[in-house]
Each structure stands twice: as C-alpha cells, then as structure tokens.
Backbone as a printed PyTorch tensor [residue, N CA C, xyz], in Angstrom:
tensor([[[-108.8520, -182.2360,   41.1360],
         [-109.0800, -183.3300,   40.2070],
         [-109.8650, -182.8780,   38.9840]],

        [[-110.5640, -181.5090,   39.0480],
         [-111.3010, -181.2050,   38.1740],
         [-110.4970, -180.4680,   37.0510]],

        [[-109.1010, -179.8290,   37.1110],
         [-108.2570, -179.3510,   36.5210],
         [-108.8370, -177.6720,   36.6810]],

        [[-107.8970, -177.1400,   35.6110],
         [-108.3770, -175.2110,   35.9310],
         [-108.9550, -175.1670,   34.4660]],

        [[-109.7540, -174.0480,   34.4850],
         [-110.4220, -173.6640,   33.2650],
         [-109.5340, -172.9070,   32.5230]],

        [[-110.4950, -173.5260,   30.9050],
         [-109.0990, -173.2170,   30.2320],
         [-110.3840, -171.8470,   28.9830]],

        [[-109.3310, -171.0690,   28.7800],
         [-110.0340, -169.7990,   28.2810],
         [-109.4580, -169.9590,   27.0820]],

        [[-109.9180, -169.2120,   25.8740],
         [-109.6550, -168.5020,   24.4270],
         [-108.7010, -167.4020,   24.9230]],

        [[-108.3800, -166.9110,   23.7030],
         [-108.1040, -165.0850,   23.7850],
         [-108.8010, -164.4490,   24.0760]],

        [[-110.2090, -164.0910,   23.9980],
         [-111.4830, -163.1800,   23.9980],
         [-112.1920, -163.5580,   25.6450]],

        [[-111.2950, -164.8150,   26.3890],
         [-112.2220, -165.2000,   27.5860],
         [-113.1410, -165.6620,   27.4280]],

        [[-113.4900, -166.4120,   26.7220],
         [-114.6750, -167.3860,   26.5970],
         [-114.2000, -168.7360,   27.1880]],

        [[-114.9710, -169.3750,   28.1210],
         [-114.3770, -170.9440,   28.5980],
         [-114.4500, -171.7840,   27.8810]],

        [[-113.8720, -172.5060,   27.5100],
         [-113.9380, -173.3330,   26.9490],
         [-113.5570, -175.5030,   27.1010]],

        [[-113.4170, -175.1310,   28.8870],
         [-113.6530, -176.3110,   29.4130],
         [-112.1930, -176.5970,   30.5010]],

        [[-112.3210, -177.6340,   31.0000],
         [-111.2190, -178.0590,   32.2750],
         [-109.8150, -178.3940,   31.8720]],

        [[-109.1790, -178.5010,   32.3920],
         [-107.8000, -179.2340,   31.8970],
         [-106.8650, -179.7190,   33.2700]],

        [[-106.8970, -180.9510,   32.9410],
         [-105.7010, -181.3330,   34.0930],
         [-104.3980, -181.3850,   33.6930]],

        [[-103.9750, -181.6250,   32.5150],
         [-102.8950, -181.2020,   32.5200],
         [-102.3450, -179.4830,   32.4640]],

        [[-103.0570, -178.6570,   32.3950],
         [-103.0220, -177.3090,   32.1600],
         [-102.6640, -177.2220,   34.1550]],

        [[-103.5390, -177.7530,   34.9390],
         [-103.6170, -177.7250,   36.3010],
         [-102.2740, -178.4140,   36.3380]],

        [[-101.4900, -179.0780,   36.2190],
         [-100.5310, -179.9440,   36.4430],
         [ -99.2230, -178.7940,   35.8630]],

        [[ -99.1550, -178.0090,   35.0290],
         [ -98.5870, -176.8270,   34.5800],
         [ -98.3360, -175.6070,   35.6280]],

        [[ -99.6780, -175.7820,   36.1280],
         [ -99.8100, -174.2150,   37.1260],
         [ -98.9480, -174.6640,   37.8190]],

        [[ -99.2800, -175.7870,   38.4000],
         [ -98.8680, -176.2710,   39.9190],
         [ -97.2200, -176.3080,   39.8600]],

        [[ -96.4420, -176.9000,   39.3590],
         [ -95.3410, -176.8500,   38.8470],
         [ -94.6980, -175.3790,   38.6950]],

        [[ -95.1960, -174.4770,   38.1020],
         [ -95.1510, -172.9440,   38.0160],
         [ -95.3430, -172.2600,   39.0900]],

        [[ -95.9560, -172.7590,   40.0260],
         [ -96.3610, -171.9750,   41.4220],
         [ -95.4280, -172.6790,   42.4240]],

        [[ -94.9160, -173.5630,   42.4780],
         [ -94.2790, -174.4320,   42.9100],
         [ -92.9390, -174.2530,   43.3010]],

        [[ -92.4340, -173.6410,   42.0460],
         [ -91.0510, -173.3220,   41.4540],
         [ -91.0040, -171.9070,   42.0490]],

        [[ -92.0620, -170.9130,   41.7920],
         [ -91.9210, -169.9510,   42.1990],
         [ -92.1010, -169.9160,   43.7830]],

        [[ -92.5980, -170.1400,   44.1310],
         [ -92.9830, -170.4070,   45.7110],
         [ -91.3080, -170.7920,   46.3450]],

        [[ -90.5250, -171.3080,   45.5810],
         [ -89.3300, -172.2880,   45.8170],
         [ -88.3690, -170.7380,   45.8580]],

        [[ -88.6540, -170.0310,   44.9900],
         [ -88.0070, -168.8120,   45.0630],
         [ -88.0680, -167.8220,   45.9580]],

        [[ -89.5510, -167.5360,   46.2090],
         [ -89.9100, -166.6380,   47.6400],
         [ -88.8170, -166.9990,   48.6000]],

        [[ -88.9190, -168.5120,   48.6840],
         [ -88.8130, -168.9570,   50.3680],
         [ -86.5980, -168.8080,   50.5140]],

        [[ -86.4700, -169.6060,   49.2440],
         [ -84.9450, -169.7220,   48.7630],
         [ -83.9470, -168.6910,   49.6530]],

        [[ -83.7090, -167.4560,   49.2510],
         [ -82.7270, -166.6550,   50.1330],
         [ -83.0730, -166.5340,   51.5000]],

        [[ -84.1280, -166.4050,   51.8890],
         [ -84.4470, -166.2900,   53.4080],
         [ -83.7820, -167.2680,   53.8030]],

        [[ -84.0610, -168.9280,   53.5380],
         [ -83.7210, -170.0250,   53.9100],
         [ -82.1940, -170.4590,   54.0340]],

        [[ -81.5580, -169.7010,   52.9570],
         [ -80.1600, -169.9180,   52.4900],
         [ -79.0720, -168.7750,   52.5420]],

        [[ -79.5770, -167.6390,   52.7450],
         [ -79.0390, -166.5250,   53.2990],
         [ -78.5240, -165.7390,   54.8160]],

        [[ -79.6060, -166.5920,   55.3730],
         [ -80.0640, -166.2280,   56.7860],
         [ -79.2000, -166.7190,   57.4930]],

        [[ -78.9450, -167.8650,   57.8870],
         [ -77.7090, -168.3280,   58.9280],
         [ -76.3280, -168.7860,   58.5840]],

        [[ -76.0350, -168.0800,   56.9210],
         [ -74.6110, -167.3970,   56.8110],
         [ -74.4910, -166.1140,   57.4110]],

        [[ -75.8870, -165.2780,   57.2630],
         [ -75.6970, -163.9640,   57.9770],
         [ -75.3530, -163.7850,   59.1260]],

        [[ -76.1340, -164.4760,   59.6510],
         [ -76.1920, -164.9800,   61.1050],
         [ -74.6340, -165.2590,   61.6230]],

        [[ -74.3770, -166.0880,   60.9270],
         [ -73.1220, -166.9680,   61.5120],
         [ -72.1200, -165.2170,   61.5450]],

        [[ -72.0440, -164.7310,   60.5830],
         [ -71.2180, -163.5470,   60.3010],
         [ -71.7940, -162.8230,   61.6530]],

        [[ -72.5880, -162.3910,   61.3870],
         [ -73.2820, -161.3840,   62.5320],
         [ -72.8010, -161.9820,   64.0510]],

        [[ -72.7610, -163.1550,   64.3440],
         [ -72.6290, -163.4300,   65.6330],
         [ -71.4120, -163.3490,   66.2630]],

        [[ -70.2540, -163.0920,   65.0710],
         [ -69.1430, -162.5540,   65.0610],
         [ -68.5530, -161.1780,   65.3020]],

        [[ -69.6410, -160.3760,   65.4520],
         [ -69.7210, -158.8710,   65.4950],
         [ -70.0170, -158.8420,   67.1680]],

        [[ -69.4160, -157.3760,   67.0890],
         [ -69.4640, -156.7310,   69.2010],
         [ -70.5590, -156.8190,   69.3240]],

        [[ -71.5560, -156.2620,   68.6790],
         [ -73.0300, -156.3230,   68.8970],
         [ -73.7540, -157.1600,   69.3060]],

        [[ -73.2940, -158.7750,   68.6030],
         [ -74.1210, -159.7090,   68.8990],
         [ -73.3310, -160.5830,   69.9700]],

        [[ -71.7500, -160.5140,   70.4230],
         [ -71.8280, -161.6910,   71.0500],
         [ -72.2030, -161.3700,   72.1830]],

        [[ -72.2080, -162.5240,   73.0070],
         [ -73.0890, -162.8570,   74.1230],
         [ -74.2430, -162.3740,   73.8890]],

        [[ -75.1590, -162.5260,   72.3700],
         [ -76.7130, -161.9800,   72.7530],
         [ -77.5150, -163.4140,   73.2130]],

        [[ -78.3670, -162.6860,   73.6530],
         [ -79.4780, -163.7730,   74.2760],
         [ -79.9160, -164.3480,   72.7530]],

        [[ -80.6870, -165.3140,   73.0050],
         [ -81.7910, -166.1520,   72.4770],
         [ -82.6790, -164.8940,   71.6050]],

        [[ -83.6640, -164.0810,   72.4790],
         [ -84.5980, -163.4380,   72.1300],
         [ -83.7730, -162.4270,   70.9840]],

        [[ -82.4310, -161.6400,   71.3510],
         [ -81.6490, -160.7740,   70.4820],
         [ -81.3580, -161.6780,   69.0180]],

        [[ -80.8380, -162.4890,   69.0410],
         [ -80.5860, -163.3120,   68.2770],
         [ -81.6750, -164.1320,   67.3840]],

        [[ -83.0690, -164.3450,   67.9080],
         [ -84.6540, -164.7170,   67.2200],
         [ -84.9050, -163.3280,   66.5420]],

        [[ -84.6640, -161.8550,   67.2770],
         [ -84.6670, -160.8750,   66.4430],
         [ -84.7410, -160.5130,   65.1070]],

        [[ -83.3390, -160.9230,   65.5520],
         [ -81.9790, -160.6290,   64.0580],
         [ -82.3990, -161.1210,   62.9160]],

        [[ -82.8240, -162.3390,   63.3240],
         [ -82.9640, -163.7320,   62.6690],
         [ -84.7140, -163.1470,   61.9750]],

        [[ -85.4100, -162.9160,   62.3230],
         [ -86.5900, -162.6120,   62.1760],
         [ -86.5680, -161.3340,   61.0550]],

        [[ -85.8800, -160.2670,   61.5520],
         [ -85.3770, -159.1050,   60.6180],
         [ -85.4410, -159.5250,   58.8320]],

        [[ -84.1110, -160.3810,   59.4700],
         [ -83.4620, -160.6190,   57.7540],
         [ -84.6390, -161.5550,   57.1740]],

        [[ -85.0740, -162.6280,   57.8960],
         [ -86.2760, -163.3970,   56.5510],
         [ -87.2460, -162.3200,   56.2210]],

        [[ -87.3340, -161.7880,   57.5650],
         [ -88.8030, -160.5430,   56.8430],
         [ -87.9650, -159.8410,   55.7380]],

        [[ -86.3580, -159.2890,   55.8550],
         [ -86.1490, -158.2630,   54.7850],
         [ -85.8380, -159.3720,   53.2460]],

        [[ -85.6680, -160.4830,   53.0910],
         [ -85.3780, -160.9770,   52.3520],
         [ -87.0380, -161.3050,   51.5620]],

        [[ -88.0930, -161.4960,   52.6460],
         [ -89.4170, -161.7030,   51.7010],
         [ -89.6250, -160.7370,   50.9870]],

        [[ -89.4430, -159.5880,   51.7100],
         [ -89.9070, -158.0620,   51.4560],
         [ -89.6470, -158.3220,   49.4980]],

        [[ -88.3850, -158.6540,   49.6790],
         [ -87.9190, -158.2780,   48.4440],
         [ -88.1750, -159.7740,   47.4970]],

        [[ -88.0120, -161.1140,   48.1270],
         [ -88.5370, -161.6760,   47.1500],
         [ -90.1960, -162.2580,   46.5110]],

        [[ -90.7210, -161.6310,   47.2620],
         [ -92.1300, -161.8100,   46.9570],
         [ -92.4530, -161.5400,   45.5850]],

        [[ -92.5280, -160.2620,   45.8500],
         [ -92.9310, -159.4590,   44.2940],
         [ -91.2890, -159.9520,   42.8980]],

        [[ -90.6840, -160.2690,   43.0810],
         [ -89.7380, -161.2130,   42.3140],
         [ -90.4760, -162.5790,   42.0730]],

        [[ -90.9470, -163.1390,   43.1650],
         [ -91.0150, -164.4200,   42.5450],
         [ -92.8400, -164.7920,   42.4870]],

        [[ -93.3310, -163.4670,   42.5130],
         [ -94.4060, -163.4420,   41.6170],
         [ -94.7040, -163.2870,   40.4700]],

        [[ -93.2940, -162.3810,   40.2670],
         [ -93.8800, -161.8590,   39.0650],
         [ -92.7120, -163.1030,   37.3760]],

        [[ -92.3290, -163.7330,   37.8670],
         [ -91.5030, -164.9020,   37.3430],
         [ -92.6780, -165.1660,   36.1200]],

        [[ -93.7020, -165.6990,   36.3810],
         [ -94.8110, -166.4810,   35.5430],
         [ -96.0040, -165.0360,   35.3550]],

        [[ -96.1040, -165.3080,   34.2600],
         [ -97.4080, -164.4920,   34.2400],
         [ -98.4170, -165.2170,   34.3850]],

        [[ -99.5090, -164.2700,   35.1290],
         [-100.8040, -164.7700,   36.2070],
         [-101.8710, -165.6180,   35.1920]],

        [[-101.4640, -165.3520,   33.9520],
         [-102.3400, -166.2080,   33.1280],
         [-101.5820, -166.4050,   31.9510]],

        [[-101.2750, -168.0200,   31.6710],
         [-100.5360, -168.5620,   30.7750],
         [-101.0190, -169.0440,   29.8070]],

        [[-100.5650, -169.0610,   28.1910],
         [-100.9550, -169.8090,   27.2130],
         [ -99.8560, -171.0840,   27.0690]],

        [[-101.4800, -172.1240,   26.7890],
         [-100.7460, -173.3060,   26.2600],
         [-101.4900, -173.8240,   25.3990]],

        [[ -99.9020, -174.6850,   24.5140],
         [-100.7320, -175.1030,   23.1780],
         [-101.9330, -176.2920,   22.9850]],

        [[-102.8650, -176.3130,   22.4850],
         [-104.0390, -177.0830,   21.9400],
         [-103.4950, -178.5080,   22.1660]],

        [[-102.3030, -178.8280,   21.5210],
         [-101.7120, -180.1650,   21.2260],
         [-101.2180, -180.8160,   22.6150]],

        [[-100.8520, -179.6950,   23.2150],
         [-100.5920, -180.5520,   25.2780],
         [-101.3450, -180.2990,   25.7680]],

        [[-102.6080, -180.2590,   25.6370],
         [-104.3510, -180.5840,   26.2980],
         [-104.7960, -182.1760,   26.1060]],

        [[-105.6400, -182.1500,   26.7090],
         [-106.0440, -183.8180,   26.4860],
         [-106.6610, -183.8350,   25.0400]],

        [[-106.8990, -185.2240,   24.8200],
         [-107.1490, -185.8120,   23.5880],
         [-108.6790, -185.0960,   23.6080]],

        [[-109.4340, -184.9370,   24.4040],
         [-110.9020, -184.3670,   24.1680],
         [-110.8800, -182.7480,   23.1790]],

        [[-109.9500, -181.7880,   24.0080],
         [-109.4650, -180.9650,   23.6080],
         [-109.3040, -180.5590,   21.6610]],

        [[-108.0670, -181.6180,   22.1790],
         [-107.4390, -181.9890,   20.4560],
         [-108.5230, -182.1500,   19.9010]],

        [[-109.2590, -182.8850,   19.7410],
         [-109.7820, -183.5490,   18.7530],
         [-111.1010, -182.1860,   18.2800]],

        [[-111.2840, -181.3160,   19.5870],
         [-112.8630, -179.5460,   19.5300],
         [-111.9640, -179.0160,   18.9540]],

        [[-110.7940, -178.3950,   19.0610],
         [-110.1120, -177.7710,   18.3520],
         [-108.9780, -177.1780,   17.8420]],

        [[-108.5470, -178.3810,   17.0180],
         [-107.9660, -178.4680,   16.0310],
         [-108.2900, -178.7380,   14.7340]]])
C-alpha cells in the first residue's frame, strides 16, 4: 500500500509511488506468466506423445511422475533466465504517470 520507491538517474529517492508499484506488479506478473507457460502447456502434449513410445507404455505412475517432472524441470531450466530477463530490473517512468503530488515537485 505504500508503493516502491521511486529514484532519479544519480539514485537519489525521491519518494513512493503506487502507481509505479501497480507497473512492477503487472511486469512481474506477465513475466512470471512466462516462466510457468511452456512447462504448463508443453508438458502433457509431451507426455501424451511419450506415452506412445515402447519405453513408456505400461509405465507405472512413479515412471510416468518422472518423465513428467524431467520436462517442467527442463523447461524452467530454460525459461527462467528468459523470462527474467524480459523487463529490466529497474524501470523508467515518466513524471506525468506518477501521482498528482509527484507532478506538481517535478515538473
């Protein structure tokens, strides 16, 4: 409720912002949506394919939680650092989409 601090160029604070917080969140949000995305949506087309293979039929439960376990881990592996690096870790925004307190120090 307190919003995130909002910095200059040089890093000097220069006070809170909720809508700046309402920005992140949305941005982390989206990206977070990406991490999780192929694991979620990849995985039991694979699956379905895979269970079609000599290897897997008749696997148990536990063979098959495996498999299944494999691919989200290999799919984070790789989208983590992708859908971190989407947003940079510290964003500029303009003066004019800050609150009216903002606007009014400086501009």
């Amino acid at each position: 409720r307190e919003g995130v601090i909002i910095q200059d160029e040089h890093g000097n604070k220069l006070g809170q912002s909720t809508v700046a917080a309402r920005k992140a969140i949305s941005t982390v949000t989206f990206s977070r949506i990406c991490i999780a995305a192929p694991g979620m949506l990849l995985t039991p087309v694979l699956m379905e394919y895979l269970e079609k293979k000599n290897f897997m039929k008749g696997a148990g439960k536990v063979k098959s939680c495996g498999v299944q376990t494999l691919l989200v881990g290999a799919f984070l592996i790789v989208a983590v650092p992708i859908g971190c690096s989407l947003f940079p870790q510290r964003q500029s925004i303009s003066v004019s989409s800050l609150e009216d307190d903002f606007k009014k120090k400086y501009t």
